[in-house]
PQR file of N, CA, C, O and H, with PARSE charges and radii, in Angstrom:
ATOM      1  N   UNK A   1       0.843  -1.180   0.000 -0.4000 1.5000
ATOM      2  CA  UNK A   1       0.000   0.000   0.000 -0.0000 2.0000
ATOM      3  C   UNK A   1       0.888   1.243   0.000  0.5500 1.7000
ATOM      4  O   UNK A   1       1.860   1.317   0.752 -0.5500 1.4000
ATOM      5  N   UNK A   2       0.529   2.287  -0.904 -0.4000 1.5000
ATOM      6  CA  UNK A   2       1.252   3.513  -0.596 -0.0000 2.0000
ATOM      7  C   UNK A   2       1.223   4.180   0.495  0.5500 1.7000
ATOM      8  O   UNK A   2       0.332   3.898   1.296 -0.5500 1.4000
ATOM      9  H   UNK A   2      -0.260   2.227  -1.516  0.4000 1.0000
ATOM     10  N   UNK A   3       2.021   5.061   0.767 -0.4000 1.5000
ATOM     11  CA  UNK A   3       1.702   6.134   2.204 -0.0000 2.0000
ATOM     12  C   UNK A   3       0.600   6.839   1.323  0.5500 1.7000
ATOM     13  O   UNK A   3      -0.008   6.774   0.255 -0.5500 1.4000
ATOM     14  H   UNK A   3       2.745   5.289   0.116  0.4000 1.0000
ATOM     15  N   UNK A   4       0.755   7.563   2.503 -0.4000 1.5000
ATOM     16  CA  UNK A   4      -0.640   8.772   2.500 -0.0000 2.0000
ATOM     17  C   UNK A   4       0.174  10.191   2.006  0.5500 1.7000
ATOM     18  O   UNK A   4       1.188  10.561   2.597 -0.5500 1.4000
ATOM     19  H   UNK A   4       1.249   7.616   3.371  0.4000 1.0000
ATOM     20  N   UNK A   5      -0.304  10.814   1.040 -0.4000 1.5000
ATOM     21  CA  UNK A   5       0.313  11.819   0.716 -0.0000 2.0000
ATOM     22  C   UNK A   5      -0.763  13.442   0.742  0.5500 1.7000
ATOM     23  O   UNK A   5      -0.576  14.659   0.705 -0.5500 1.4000
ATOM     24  H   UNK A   5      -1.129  10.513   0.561  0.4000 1.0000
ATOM     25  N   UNK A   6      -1.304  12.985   0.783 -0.4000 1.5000
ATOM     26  CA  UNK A   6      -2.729  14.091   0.880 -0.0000 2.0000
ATOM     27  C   UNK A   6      -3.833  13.793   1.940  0.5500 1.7000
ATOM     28  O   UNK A   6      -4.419  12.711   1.893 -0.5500 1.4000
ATOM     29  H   UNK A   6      -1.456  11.997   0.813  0.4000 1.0000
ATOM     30  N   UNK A   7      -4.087  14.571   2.741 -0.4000 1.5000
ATOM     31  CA  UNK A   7      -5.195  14.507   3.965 -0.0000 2.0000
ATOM     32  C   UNK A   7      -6.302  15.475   3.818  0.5500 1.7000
ATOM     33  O   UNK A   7      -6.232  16.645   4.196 -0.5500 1.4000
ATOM     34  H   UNK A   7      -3.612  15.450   2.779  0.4000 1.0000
ATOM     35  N   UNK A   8      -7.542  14.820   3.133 -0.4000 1.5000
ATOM     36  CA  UNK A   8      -8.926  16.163   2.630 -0.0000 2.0000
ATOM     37  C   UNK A   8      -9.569  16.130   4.241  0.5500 1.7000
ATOM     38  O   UNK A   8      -9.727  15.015   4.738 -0.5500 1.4000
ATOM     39  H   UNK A   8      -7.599  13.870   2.827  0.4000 1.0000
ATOM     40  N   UNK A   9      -9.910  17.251   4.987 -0.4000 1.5000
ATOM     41  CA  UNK A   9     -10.593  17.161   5.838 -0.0000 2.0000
ATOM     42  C   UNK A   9     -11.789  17.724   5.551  0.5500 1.7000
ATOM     43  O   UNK A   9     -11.821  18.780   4.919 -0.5500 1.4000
ATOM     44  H   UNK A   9      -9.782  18.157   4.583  0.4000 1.0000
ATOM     45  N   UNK A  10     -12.678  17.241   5.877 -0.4000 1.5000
ATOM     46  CA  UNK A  10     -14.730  17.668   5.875 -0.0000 2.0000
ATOM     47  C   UNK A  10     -14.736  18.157   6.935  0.5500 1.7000
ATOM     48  O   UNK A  10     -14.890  17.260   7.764 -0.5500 1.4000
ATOM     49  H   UNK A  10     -12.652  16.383   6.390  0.4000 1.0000
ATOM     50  N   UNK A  11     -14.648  19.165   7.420 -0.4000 1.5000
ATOM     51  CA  UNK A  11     -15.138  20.053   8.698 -0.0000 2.0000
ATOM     52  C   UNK A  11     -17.100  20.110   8.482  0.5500 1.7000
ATOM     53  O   UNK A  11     -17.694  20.215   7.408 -0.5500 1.4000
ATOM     54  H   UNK A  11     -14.523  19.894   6.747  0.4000 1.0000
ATOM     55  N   UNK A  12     -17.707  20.006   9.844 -0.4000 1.5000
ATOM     56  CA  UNK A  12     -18.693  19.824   9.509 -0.0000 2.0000
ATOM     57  C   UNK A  12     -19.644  20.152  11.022  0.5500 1.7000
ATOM     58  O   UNK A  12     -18.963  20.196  12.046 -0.5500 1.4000
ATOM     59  H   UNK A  12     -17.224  19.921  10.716  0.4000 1.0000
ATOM     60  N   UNK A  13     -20.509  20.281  11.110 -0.4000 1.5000
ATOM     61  CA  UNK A  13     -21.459  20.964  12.574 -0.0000 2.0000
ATOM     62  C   UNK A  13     -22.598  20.293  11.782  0.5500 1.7000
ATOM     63  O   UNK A  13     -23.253  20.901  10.937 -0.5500 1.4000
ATOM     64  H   UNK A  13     -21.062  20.246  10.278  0.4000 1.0000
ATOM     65  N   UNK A  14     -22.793  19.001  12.108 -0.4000 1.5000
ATOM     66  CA  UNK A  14     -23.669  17.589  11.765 -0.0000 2.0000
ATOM     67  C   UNK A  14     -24.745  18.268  10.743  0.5500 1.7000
ATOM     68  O   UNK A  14     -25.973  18.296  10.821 -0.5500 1.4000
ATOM     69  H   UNK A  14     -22.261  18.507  12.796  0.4000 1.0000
ATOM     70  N   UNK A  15     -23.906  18.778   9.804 -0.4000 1.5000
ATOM     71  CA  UNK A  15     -24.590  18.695   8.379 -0.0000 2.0000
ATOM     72  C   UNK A  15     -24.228  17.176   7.581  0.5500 1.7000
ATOM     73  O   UNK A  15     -23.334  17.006   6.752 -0.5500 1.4000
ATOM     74  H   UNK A  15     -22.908  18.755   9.740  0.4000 1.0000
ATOM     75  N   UNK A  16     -24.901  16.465   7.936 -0.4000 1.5000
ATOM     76  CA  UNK A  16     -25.024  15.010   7.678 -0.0000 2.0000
ATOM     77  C   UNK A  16     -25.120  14.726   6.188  0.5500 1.7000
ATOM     78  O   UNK A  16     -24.589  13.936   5.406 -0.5500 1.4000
ATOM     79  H   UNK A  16     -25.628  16.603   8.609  0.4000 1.0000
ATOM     80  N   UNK A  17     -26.013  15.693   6.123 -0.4000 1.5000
ATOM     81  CA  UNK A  17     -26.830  15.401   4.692 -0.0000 2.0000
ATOM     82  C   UNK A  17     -25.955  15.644   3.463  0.5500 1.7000
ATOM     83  O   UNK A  17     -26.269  15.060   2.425 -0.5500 1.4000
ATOM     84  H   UNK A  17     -26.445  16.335   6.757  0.4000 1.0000
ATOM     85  N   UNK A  18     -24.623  16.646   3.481 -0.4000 1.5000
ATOM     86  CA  UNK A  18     -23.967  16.504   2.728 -0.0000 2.0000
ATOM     87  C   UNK A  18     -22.753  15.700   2.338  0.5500 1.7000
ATOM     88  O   UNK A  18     -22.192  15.612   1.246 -0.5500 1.4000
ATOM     89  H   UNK A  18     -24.368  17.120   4.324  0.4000 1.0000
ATOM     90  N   UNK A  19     -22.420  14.993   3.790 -0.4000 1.5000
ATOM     91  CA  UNK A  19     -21.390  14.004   3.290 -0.0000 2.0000
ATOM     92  C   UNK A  19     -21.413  12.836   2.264  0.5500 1.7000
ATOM     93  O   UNK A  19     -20.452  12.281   1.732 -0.5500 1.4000
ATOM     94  H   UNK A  19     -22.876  15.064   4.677  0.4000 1.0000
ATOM     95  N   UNK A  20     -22.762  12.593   2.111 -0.4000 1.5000
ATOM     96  CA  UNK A  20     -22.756  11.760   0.478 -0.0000 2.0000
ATOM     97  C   UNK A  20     -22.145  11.963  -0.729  0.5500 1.7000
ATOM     98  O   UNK A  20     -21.602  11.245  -1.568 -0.5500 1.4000
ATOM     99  H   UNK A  20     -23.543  13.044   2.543  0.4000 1.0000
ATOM    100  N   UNK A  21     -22.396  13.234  -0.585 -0.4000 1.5000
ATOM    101  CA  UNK A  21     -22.318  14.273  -2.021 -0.0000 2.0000
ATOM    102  C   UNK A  21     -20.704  14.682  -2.155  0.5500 1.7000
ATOM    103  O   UNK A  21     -20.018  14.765  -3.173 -0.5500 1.4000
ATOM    104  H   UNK A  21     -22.838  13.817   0.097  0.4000 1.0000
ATOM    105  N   UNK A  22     -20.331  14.918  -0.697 -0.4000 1.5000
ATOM    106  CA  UNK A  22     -18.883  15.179  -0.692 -0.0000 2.0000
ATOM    107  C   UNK A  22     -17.744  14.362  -0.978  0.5500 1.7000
ATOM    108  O   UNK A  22     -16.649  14.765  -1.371 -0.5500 1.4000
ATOM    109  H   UNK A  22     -20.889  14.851   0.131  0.4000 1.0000
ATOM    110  N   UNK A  23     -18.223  12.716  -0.661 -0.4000 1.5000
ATOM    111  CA  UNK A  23     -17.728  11.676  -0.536 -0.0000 2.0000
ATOM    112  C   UNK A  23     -17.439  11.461  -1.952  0.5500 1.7000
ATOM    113  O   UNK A  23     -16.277  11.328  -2.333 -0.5500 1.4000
ATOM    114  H   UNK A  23     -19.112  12.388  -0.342  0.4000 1.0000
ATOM    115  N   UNK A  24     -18.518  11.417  -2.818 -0.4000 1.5000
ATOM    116  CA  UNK A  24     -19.114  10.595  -3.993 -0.0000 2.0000
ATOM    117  C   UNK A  24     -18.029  11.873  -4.901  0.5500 1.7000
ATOM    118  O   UNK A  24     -17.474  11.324  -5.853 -0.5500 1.4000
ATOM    119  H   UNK A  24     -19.462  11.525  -2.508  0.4000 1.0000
ATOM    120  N   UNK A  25     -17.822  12.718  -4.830 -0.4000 1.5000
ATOM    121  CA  UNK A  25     -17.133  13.689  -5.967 -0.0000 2.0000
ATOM    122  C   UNK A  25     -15.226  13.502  -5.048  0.5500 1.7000
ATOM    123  O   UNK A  25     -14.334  14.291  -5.361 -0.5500 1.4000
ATOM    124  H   UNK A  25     -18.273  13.164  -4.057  0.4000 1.0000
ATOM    125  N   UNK A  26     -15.042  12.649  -4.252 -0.4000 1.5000
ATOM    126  CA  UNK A  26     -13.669  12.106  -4.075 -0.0000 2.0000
ATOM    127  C   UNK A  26     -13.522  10.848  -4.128  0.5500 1.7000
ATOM    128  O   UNK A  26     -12.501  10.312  -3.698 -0.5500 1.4000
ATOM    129  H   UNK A  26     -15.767  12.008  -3.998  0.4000 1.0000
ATOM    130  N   UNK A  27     -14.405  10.251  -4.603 -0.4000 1.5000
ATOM    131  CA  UNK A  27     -14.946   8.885  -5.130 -0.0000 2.0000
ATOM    132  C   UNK A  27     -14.186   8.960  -6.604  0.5500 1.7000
ATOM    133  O   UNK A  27     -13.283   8.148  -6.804 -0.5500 1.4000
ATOM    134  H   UNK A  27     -15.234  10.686  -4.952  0.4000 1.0000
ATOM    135  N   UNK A  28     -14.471   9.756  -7.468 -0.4000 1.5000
ATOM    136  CA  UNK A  28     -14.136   9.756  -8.728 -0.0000 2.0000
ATOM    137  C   UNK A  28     -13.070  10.702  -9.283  0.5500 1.7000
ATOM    138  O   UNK A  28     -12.935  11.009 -10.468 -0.5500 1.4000
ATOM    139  H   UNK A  28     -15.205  10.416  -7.306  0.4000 1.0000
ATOM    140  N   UNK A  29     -12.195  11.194  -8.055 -0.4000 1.5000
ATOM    141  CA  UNK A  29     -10.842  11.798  -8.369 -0.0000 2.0000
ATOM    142  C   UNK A  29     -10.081  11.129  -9.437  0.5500 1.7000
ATOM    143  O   UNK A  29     -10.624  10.158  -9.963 -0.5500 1.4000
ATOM    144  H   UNK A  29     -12.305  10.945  -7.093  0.4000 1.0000
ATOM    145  N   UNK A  30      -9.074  11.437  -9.789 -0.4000 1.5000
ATOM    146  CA  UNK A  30      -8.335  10.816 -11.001 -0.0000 2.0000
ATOM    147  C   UNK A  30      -6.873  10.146  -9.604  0.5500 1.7000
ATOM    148  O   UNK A  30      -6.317   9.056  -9.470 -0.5500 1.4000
ATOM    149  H   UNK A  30      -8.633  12.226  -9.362  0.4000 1.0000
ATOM    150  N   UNK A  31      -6.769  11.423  -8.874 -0.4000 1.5000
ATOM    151  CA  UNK A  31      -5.522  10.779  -7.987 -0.0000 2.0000
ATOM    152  C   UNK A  31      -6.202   9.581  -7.171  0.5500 1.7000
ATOM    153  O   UNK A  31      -7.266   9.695  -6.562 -0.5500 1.4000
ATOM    154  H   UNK A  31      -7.221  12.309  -8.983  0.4000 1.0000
ATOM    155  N   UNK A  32      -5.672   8.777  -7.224 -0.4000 1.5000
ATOM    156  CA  UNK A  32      -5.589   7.579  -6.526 -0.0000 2.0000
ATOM    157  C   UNK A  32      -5.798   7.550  -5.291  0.5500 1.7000
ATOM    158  O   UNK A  32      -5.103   8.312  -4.619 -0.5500 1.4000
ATOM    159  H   UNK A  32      -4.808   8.684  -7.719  0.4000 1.0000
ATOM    160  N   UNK A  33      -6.830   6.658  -4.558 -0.4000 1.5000
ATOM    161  CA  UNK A  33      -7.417   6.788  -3.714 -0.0000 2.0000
ATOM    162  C   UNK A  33      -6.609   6.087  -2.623  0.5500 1.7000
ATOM    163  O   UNK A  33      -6.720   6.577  -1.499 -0.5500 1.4000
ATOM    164  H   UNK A  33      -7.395   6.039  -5.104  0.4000 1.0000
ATOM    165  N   UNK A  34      -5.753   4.943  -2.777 -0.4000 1.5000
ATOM    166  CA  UNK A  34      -4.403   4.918  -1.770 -0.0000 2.0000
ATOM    167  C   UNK A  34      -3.947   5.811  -1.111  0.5500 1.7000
ATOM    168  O   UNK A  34      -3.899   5.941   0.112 -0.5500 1.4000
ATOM    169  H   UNK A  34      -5.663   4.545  -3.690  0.4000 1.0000
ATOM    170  N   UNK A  35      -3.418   6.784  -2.335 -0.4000 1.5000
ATOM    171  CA  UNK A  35      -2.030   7.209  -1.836 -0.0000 2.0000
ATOM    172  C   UNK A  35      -3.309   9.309  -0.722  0.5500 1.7000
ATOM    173  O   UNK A  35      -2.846  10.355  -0.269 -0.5500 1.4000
ATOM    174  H   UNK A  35      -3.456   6.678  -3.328  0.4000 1.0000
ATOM    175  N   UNK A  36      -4.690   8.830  -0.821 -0.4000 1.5000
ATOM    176  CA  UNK A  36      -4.840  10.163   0.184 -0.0000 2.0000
ATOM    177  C   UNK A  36      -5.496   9.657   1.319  0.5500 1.7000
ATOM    178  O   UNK A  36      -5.573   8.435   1.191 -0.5500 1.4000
ATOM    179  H   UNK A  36      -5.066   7.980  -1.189  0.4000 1.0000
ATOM    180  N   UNK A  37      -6.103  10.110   2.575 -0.4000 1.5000
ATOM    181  CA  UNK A  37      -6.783   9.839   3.500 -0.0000 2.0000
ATOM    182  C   UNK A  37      -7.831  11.090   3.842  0.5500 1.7000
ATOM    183  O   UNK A  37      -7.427  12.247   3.729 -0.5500 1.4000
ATOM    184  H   UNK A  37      -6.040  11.102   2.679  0.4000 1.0000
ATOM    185  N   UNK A  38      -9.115  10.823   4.240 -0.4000 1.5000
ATOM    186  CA  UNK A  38     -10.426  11.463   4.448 -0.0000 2.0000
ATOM    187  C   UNK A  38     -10.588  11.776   5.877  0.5500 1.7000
ATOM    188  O   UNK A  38     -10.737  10.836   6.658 -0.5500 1.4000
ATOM    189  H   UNK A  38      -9.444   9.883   4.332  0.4000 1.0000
ATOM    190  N   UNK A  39     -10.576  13.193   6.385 -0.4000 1.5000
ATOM    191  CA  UNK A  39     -11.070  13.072   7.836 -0.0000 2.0000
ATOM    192  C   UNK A  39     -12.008  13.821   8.285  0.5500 1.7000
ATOM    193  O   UNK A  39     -11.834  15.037   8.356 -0.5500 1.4000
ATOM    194  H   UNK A  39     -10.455  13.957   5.751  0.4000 1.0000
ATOM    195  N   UNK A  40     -12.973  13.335   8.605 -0.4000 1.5000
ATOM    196  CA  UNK A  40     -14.815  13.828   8.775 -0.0000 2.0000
ATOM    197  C   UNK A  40     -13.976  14.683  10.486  0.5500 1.7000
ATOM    198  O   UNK A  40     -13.105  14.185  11.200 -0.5500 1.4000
ATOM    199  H   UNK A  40     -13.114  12.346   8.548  0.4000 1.0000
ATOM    200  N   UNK A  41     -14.572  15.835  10.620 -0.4000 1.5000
ATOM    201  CA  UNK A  41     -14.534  16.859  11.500 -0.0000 2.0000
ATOM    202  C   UNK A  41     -15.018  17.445  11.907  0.5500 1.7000
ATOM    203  O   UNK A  41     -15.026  18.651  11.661 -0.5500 1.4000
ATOM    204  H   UNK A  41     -15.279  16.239  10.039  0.4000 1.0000
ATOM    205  N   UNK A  42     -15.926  16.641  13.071 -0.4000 1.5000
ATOM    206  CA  UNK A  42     -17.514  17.404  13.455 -0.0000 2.0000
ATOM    207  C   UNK A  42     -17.153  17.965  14.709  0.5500 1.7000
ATOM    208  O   UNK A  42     -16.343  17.787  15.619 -0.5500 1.4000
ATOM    209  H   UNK A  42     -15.920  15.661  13.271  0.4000 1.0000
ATOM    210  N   UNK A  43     -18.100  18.727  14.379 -0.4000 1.5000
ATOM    211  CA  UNK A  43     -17.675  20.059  15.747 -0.0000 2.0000
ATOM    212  C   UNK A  43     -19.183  20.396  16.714  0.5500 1.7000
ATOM    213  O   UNK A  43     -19.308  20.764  17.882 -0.5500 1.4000
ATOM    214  H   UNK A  43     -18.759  18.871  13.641  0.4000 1.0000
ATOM    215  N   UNK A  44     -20.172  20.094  15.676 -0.4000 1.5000
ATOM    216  CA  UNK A  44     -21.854  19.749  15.957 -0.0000 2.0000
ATOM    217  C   UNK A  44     -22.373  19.837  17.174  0.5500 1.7000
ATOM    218  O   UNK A  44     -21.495  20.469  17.760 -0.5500 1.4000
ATOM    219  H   UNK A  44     -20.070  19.795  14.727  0.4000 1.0000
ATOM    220  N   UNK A  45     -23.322  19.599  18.052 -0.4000 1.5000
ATOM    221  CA  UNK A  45     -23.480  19.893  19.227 -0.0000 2.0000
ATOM    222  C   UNK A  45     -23.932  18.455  19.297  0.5500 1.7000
ATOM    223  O   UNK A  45     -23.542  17.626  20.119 -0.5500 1.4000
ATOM    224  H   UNK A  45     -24.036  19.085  17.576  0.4000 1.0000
ATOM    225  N   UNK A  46     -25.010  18.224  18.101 -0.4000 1.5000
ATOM    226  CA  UNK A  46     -25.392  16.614  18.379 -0.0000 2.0000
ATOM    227  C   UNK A  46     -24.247  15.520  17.267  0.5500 1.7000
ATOM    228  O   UNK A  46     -23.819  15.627  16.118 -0.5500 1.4000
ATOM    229  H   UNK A  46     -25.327  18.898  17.433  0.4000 1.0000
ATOM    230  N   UNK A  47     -24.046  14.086  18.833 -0.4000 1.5000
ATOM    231  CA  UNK A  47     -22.971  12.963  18.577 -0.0000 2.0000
ATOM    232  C   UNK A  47     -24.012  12.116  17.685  0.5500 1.7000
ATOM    233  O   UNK A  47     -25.060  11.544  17.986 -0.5500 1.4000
ATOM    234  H   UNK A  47     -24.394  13.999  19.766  0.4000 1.0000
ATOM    235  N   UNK A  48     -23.170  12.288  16.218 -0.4000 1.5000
ATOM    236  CA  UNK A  48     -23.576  11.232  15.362 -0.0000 2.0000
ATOM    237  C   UNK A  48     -22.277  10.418  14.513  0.5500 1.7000
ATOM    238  O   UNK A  48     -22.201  10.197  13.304 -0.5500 1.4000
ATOM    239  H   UNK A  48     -22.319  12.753  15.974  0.4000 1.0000
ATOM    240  N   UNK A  49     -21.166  10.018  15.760 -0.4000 1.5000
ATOM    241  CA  UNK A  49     -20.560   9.270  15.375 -0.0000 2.0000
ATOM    242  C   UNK A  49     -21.057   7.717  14.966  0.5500 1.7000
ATOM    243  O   UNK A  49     -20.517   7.217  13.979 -0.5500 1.4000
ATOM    244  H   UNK A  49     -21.228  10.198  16.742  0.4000 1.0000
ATOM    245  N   UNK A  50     -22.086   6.926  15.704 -0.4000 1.5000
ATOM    246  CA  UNK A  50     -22.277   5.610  15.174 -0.0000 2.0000
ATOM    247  C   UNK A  50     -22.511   5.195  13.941  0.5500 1.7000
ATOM    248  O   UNK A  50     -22.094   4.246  13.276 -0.5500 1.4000
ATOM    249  H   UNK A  50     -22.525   7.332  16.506  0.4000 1.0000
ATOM    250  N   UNK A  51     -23.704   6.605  13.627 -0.4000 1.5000
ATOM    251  CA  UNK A  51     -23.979   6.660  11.992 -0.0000 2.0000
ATOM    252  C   UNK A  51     -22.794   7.127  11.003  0.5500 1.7000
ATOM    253  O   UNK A  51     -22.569   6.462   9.992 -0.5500 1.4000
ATOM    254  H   UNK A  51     -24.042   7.375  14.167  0.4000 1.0000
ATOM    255  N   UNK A  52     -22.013   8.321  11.316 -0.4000 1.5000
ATOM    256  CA  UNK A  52     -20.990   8.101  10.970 -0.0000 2.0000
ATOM    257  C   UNK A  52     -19.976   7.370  10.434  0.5500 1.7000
ATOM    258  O   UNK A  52     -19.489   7.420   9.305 -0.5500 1.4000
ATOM    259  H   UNK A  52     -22.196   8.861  12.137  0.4000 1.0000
ATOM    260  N   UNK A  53     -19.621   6.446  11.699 -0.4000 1.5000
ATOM    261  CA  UNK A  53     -18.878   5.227  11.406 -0.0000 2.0000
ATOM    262  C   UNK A  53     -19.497   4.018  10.499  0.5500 1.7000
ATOM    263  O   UNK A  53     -18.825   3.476   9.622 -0.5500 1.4000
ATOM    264  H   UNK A  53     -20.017   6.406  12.616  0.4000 1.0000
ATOM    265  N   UNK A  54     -20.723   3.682  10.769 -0.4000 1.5000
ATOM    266  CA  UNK A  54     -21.205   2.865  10.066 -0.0000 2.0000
ATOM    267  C   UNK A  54     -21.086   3.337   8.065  0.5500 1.7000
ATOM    268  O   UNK A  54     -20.834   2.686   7.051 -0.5500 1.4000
ATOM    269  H   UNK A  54     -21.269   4.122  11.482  0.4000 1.0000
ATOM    270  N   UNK A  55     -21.402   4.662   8.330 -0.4000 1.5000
ATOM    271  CA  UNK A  55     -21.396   5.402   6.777 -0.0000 2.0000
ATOM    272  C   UNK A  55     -19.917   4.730   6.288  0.5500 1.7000
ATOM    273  O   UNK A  55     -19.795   3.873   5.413 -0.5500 1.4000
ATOM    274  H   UNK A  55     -21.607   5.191   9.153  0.4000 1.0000
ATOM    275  N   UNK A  56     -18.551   5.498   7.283 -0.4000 1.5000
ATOM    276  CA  UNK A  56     -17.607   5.508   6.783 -0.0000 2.0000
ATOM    277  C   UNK A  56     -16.664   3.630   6.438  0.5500 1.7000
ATOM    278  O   UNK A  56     -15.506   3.459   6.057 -0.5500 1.4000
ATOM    279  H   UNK A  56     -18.650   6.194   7.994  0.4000 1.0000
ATOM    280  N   UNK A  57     -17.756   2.531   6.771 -0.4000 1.5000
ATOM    281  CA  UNK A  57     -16.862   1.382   6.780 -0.0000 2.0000
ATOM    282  C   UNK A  57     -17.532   0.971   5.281  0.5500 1.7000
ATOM    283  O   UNK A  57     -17.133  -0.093   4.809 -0.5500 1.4000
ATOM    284  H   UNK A  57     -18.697   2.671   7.080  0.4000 1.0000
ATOM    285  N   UNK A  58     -18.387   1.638   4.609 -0.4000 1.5000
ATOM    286  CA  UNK A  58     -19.194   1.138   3.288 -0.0000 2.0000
ATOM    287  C   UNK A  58     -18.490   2.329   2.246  0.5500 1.7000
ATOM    288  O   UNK A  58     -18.999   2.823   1.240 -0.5500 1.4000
ATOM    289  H   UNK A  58     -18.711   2.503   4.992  0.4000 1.0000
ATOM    290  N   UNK A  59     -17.146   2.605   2.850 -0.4000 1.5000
ATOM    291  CA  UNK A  59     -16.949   3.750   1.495 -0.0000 2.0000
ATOM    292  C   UNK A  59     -15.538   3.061   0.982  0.5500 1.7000
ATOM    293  O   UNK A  59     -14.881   2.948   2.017 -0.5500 1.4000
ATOM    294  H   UNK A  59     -16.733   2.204   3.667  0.4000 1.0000
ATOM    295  N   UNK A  60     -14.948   2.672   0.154 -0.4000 1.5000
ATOM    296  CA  UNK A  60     -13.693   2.216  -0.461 -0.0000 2.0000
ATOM    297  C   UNK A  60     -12.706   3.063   0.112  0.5500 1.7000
ATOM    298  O   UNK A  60     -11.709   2.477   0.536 -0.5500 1.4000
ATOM    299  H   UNK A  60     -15.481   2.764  -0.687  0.4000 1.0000
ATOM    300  N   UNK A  61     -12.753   4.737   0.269 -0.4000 1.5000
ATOM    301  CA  UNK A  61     -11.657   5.174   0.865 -0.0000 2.0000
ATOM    302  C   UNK A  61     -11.015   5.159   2.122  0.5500 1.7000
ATOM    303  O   UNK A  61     -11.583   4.328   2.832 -0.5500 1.4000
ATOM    304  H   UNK A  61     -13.562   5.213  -0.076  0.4000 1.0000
ATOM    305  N   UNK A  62     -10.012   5.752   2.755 -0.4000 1.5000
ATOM    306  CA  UNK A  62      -9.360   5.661   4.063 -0.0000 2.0000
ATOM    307  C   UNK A  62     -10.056   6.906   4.475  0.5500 1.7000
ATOM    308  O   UNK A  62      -9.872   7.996   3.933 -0.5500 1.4000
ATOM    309  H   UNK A  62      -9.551   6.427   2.179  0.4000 1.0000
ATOM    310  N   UNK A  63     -10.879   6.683   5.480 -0.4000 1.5000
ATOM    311  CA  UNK A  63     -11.604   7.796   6.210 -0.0000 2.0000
ATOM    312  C   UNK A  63     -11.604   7.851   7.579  0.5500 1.7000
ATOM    313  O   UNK A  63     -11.591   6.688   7.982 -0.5500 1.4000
ATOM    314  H   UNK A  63     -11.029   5.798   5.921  0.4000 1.0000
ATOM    315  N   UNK A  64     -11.613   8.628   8.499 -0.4000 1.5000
ATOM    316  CA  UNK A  64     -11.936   8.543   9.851 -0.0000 2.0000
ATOM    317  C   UNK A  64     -12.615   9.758   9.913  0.5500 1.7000
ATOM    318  O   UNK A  64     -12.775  10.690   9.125 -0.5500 1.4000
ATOM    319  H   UNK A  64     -11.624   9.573   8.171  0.4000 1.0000
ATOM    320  N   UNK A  65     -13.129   9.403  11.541 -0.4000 1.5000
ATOM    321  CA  UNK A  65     -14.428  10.078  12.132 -0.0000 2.0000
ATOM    322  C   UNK A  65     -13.601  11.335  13.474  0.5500 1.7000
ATOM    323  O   UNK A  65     -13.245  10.893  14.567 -0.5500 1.4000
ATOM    324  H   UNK A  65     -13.000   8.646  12.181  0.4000 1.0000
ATOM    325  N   UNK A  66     -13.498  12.229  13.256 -0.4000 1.5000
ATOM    326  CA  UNK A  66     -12.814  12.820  14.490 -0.0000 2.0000
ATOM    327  C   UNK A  66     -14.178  14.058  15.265  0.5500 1.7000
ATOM    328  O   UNK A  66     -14.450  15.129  14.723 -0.5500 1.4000
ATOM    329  H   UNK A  66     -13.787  12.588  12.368  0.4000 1.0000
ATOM    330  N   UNK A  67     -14.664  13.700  16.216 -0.4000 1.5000
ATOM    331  CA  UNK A  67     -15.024  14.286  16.733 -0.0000 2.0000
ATOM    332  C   UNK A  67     -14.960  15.377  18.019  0.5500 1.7000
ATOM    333  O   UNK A  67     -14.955  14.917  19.161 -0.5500 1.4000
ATOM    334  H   UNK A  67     -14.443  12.830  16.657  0.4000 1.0000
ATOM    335  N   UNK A  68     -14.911  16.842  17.801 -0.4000 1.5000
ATOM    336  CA  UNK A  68     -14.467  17.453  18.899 -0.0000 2.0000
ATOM    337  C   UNK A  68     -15.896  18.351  19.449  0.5500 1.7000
ATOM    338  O   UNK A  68     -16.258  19.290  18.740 -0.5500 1.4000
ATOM    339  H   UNK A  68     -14.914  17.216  16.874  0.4000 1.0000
ATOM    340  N   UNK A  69     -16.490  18.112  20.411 -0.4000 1.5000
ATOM    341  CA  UNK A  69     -17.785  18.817  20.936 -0.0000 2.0000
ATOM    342  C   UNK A  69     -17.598  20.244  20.892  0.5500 1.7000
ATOM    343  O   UNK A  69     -16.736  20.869  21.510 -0.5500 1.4000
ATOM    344  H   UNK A  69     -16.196  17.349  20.987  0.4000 1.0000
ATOM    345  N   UNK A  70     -18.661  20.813  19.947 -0.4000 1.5000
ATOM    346  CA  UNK A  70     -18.156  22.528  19.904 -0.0000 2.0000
ATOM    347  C   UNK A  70     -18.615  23.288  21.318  0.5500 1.7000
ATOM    348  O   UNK A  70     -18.361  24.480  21.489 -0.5500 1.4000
ATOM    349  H   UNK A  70     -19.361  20.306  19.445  0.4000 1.0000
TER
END
């Protein structure tokens, strides 16, 4: 596996509804989905890590869930 050479972060205050949309247009990058890593960055008041996580184990890329309570 390659390293990681690029880190996209989604900053986000549990606007849920757009991480599909955000996902799906780094879904079809031309750079190679190895060599970057995805990090969801909710700041939200309401914890929707389970759904989250569950979202992020059905996506082909390297993603994590970082949550910091705003």
């Amino acid at each position: 596996m390659d390293s990681v050479v690029i880190t996209v972060v989604i900053p986000t205050a549990s606007a849920w509804e757009l991480l599909p949309t955000a996902v799906a247009h780094l879904e079809v990058q031309s750079y190679p989905a190895a060599r970057f890593e995805v990090i969801i960055a909710d700041y939200g008041q309401q914890d929707a890590s389970s759904a989250v996580e569950q979202y992020i184990q059905g996506t082909p890329m390297r993603m994590r869930y970082v949550r910091a309570p705003g």
